[in-house]
C-alpha positions, 0 to 999 in steps of 0.5 A: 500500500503506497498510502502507507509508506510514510505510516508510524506504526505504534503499539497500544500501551495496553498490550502487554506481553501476552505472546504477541498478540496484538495490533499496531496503529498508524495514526499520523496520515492524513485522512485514515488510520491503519491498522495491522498485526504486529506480528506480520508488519508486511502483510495486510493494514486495515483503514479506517476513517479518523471518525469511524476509528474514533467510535470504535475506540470509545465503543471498546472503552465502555465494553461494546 
């Protein structure tokens, strides 16, 4: 994905040492927010709008 280049990918601080299971984000591109497995950085990203990113992050907080 040439859009993800310039991506800074980070880790959730919530994410622990639970074997490697977790999820990256990039959110320092204009207009989305990639997200992919930590696991396995060459392979597929997930985007999202900021906003519809933004519901899903405060969905998860309150346990939706």
């Amino acid at each position: 994905m040439a859009e993800l280049t310039s991506a800074q990918w980070r880790k959730s601080t919530r994410s622990g040492d639970n074997g490697g299971n977790c999820v990256e984000v990039a959110d320092n591109l204009p207009g989305i927010v990639a997200v992919r497995d930590s696991k396995d950085p060459a392979g597929p990203a997930l985007t999202f709008s900021p906003t519809a990113w933004a519901s899903f992050v405060q969905a998860t907080k309150i346990g939706h």
